[in-house]
ZASEPA-944393 format. One record per residue (C-alpha): y, x, z; residue number from 1. Coordinates in Angstrom, 1 decimal, padded with zeros to 4 digits. Layout:
// residues N
y, x, z, resi
Y, X, Z, NUM
...
//
This chain:
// residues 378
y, x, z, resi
061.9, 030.6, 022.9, 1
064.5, 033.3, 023.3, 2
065.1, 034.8, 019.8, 3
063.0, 038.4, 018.4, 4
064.5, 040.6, 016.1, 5
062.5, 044.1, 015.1, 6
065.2, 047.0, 015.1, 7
064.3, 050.3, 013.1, 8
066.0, 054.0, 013.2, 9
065.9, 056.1, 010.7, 10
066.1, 060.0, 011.1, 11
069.1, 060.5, 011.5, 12
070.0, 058.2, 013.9, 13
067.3, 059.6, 015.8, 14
067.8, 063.4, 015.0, 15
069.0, 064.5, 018.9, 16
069.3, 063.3, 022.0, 17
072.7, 062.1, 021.6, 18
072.0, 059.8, 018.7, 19
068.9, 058.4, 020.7, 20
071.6, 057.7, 023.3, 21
073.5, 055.6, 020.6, 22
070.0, 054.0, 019.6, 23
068.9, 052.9, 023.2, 24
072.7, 052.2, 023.9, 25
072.6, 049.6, 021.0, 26
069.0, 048.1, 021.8, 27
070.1, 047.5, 025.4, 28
073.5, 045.7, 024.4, 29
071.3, 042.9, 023.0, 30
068.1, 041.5, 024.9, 31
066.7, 040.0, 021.4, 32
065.9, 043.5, 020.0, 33
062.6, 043.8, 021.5, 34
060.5, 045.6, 019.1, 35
061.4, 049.0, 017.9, 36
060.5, 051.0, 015.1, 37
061.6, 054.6, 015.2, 38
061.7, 057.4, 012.3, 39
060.8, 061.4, 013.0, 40
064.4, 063.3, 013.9, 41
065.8, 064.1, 011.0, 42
068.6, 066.5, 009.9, 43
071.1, 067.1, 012.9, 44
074.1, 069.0, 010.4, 45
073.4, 069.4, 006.8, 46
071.2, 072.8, 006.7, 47
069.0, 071.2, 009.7, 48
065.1, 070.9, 008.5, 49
063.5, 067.5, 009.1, 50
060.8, 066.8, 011.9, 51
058.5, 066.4, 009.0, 52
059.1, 068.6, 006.8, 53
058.6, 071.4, 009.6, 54
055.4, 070.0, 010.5, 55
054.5, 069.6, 006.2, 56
054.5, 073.5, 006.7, 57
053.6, 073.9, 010.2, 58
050.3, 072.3, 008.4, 59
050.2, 074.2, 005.4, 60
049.5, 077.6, 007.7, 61
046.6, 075.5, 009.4, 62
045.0, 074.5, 006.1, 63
045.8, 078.3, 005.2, 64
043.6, 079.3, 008.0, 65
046.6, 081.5, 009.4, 66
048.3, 081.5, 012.5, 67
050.8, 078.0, 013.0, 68
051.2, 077.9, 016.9, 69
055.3, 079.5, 015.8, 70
055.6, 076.8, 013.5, 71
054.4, 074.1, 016.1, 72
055.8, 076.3, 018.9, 73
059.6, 075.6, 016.9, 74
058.6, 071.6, 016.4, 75
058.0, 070.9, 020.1, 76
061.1, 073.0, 021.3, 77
063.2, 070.1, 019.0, 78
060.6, 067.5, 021.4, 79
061.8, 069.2, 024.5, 80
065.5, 069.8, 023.7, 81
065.5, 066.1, 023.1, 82
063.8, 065.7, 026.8, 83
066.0, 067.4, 028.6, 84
069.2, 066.2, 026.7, 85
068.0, 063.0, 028.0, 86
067.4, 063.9, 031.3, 87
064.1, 062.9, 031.6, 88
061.1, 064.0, 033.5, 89
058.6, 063.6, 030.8, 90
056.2, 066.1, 028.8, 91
054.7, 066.3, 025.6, 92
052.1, 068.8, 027.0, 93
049.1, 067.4, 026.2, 94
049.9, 065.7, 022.6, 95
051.0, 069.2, 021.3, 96
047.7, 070.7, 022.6, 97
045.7, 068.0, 021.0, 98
048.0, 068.4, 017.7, 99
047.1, 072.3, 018.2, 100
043.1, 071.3, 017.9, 101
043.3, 068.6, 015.3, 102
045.0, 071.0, 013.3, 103
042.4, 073.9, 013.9, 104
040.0, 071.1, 012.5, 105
041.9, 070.3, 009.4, 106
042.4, 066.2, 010.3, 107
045.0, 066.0, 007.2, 108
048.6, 066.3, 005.7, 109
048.7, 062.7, 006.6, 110
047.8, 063.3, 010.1, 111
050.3, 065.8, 010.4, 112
052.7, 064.5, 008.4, 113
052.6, 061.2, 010.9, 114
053.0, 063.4, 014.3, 115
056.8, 063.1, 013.7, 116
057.1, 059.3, 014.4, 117
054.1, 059.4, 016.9, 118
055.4, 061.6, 019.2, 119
059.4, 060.5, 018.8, 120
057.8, 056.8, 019.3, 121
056.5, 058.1, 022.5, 122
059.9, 059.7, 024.1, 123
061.7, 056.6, 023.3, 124
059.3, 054.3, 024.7, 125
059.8, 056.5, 028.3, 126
063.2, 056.4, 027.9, 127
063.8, 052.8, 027.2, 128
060.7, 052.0, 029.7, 129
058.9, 050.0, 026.7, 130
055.1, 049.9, 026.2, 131
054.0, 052.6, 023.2, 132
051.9, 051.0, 020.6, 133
050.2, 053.3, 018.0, 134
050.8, 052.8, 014.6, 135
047.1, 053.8, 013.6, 136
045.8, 050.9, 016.1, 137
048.0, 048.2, 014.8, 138
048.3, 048.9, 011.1, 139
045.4, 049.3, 008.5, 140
045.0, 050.5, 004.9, 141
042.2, 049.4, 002.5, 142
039.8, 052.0, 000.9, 143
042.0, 052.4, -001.9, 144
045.2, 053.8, 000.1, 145
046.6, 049.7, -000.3, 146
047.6, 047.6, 002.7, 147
045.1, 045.4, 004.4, 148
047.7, 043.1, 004.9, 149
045.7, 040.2, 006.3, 150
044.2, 042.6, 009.4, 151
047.5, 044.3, 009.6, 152
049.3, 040.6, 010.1, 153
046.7, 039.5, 012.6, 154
046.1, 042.8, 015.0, 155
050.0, 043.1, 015.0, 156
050.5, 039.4, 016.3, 157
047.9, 039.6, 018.8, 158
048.7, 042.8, 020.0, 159
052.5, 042.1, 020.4, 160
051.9, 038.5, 021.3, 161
051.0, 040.3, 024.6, 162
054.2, 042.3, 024.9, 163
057.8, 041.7, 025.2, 164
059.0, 044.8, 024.1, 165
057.6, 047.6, 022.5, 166
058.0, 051.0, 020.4, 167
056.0, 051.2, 017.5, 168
056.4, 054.3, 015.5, 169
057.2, 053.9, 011.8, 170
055.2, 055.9, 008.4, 171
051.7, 055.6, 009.4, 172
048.2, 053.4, 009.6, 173
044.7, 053.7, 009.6, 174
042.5, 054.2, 006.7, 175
039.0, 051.8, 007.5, 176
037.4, 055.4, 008.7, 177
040.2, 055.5, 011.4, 178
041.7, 059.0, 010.2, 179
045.4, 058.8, 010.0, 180
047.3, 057.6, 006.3, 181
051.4, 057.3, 006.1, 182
053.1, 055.3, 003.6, 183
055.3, 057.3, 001.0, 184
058.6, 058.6, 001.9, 185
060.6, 056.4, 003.4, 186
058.0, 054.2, 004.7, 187
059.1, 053.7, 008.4, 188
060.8, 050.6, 006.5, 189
057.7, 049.4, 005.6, 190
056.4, 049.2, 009.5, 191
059.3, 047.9, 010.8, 192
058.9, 044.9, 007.7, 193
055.6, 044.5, 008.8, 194
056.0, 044.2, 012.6, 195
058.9, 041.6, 011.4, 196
056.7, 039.7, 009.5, 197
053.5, 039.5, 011.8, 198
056.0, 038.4, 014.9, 199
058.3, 036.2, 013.3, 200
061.0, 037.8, 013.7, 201
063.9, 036.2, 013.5, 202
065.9, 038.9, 012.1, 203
065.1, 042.7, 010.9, 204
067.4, 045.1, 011.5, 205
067.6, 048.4, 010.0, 206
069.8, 051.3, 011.5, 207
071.0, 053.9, 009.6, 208
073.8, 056.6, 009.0, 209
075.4, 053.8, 006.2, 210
077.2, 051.2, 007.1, 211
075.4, 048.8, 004.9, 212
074.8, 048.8, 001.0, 213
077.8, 050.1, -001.4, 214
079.0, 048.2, -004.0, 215
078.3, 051.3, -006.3, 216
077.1, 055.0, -005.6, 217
080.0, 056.7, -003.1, 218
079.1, 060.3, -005.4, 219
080.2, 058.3, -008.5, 220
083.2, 056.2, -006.7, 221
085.3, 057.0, -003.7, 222
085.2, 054.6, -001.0, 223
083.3, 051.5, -002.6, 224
083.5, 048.7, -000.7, 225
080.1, 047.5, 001.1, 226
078.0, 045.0, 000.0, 227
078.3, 041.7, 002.7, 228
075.7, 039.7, 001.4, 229
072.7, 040.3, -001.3, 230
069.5, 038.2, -002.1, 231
066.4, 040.2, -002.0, 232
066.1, 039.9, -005.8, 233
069.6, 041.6, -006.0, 234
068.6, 044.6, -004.1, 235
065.6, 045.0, -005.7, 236
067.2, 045.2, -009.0, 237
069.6, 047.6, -007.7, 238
067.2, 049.7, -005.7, 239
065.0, 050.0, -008.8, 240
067.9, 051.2, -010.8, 241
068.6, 053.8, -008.2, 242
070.2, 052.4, -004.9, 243
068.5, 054.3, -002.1, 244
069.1, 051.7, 001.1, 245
065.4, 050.5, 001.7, 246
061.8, 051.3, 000.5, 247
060.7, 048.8, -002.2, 248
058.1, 048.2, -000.5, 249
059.8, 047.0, 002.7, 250
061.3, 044.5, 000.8, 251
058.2, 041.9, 000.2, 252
056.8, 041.1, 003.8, 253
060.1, 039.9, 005.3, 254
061.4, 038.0, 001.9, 255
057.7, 036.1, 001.5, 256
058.3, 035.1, 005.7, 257
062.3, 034.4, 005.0, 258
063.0, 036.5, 007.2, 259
066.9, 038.6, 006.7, 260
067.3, 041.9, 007.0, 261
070.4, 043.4, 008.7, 262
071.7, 047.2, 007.2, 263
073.3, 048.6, 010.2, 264
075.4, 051.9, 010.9, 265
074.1, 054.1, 014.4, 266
077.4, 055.7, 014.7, 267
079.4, 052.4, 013.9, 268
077.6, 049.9, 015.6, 269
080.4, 047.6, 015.3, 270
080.7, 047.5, 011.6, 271
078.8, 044.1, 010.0, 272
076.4, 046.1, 007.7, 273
074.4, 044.1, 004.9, 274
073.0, 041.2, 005.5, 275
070.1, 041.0, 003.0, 276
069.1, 037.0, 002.3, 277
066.6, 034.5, 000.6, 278
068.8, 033.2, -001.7, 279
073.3, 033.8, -001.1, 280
073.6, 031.7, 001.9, 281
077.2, 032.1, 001.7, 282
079.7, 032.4, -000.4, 283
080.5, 036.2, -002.0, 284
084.2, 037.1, -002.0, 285
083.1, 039.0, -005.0, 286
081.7, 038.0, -008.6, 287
079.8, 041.0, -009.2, 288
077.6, 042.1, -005.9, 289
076.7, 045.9, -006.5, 290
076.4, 047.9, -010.0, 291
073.7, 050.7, -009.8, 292
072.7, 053.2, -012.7, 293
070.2, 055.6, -014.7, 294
070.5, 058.1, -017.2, 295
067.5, 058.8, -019.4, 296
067.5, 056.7, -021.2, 297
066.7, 056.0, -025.2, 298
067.5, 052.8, -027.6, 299
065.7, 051.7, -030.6, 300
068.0, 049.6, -032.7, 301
066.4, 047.3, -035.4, 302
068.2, 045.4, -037.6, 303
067.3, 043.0, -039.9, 304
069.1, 039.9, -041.5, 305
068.3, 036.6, -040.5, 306
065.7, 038.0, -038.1, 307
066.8, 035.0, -035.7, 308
065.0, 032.1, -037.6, 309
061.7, 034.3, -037.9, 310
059.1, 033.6, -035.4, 311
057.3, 036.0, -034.0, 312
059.6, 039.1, -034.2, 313
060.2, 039.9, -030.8, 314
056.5, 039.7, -030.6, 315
055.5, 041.8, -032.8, 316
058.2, 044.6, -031.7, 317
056.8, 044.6, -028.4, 318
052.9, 044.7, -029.7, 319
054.0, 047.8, -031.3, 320
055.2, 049.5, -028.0, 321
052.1, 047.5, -026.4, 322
049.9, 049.6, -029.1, 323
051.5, 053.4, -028.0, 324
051.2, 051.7, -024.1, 325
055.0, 052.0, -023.5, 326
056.8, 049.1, -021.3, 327
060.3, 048.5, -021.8, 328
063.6, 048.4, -019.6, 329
065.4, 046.0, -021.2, 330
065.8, 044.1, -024.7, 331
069.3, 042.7, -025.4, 332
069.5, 041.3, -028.9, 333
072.4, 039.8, -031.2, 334
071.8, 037.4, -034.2, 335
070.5, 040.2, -036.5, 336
069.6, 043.0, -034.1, 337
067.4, 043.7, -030.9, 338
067.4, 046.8, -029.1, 339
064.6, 047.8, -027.1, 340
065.7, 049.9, -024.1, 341
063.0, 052.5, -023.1, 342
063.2, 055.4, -020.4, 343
063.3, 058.8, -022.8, 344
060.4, 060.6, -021.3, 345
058.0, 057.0, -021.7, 346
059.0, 057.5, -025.7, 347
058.6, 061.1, -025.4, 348
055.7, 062.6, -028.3, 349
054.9, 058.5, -029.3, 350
058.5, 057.6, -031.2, 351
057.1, 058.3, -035.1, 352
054.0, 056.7, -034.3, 353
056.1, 053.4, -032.9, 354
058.3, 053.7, -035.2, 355
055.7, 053.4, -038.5, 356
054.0, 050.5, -036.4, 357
057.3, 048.1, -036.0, 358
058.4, 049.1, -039.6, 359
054.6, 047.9, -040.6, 360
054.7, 044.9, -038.8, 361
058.3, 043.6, -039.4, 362
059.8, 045.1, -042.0, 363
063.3, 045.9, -040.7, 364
066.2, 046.9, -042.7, 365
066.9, 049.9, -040.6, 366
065.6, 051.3, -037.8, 367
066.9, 054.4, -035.2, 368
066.2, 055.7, -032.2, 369
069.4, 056.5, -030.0, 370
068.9, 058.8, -027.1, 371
071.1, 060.0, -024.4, 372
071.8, 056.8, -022.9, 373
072.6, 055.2, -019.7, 374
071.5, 051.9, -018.3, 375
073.8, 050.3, -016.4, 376
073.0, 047.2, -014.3, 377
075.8, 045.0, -012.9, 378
//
């Protein structure tokens, strides 16, 4: 069996017909990339708007009751200047006049919000010659707004089973009434995760405008080198501490399957990217993999001697916090001291009351709250 990998495109490698060129070019150069996930255009030079953030607004006059068809008018000129910059004979005539009615009768932000992907997924499929497959017919959301994962998983398969290629447009599902629901921002990860997972993919790989993940934040450092190799508990560290590479949730389908993500660059095709693993297949050229940050941060410092050899401190620290339903970042703690690391607006109106109930519990010899911090994880 010939090998599958999923390939998704974010925005702005999908923002005009010439980076759509670059996609196709690359999904051609290599028969394995079979299944592909595509973003709305995004940003074409820095003051462009977003595919979806036009048609956020384009909606916003529907729900308004006033007159949108300039709004939508503007969104499919972007469709069309994409069409003819490809030189295709194709037309988007008829989803913009259903978009037009579905608007009229209110079918939803998410709805609208999802048109970006849906009709971008449609132009690449004609211009690859790949089968379309609609997000809302493949993909499916429980009541509460959660993932049905287990009828997501097996429509996918059998659906794809069928094809050998095919575009699947990224951000959106079904809710169990059939209307339209996306993911949160970012969430064409999440598709093209899921469509990894549910085919067996033996590779994921994600395009982008970054040549992989950075060692550290390029606005903080200049030219950091990228990252080669991270395990999936490495990136989610990092992304939870502020490294914006891939959704969070994107990251759990593909790990629980074992399946490796690839971080690849559009406009540098050639360049290795990231290569996100189970566990560090190989062997990193580098002791520390990536340092990420936050600021916000606060610090309560207790100190007391000879607090190591009594049991139950730590406990009855974090049953104080517990009690004013705060969670902690992080608790480093020295023979004598433990610090509780909190975000500053979790503490924010509760710190005397937390204060009187670790003092009441344990007694400390001092006690202070430090704010103004940052958290650094290396």
């Amino acid at each position: 069996a010939r090998m599958k990998k999923v390939v998704k495109f974010g925005g702005s490698s999908l923002a005009d017909a010439k980076q759509i060129q670059k996609a196709a070019a690359i999904i051609k150069a290599d028969p394995e990339r079979r299944y592909v996930v595509p973003s709305a255009p995004g940003k074409r030079f820095s003051d462009d708007i977003k595919v979806t953030d036009m048609l956020y607004t384009c909606y916003d006059l529907a729900e308004q009751g006033l007159d949108f068809s300039d709004a939508l008018d503007a969104i499919q000129a972007r469709y069309n200047d994409i069409i003819s910059g490809l030189g295709m004979d194709f037309s988007l005539q008829a989803e913009f006049s259903e978009i037009a009615e579905n608007f009229k009768k209110r079918a939803g932000k998410d709805y609208a919000a999802s048109r970006g992907e849906y009709l971008n997924g449609k132009v690449i499929a004609a211009y690859l010659g790949f089968p379309f497959v609609d997000a809302a017919e493949v993909i499916f959301f429980q009541p509460d707004g959660s993932l049905n994962d287990e009828k997501t998983e097996k429509v996918l398969r059998e659906r794809l089973s069928g094809l050998e290629n095919a575009v699947i447009p990224g951000f959106y599902g079904a809710n169990p009434d059939g209307t339209v629901r996306t993911f949160s921002r970012g969430g064409s990860d999440v598709t093209g995760s899921l469509v990894a997972k549910a085919i067996h993919a033996d590779i994921y790989e994600n395009w982008t405008d970054v040549s992989g993940c950075l060692i550290c934040d390029p606005r903080i450092v200049n030219n950091p080198e990228p990252i080669k190799t991270i395990t999936y508990r490495e990136l989610r560290e990092l992304a939870y501490m502020g490294a914006t590479v891939l959704h969070e949730d994107a990251i759990f389908p593909v790990r629980a399957a074992g399946i490796p993500v690839n971080i690849k660059n559009t406009n540098q095709p050639e360049d290795r990217g990231t290569m996100i693993v189970s566990e560090s297949a190989e062997h990193c050229d580098h002791i520390i993999t990536g340092i990420a940050g936050k600021k916000g941060m606060s610090v309560i410092n207790i100190e007391k001697d000879k607090m190591n050899s009594e049991i139950g401190f730590g406990k009855n620290v974090l049953r104080a916090l517990e009690k004013s339903n705060v969670s902690f970042e992080h608790m480093p703690s020295g023979v004598d001291t433990m610090s509780v690391v909190i975000a500053t607006e979790a503490l924010a109106g509760k710190e005397t009351a937390i204060i009187d109930e670790i003092k009441s519990r344990v007694h400390p010899d001092q006690i202070y709250i430090e704010s103004n911090l940052a958290l650094i994880a290396v």
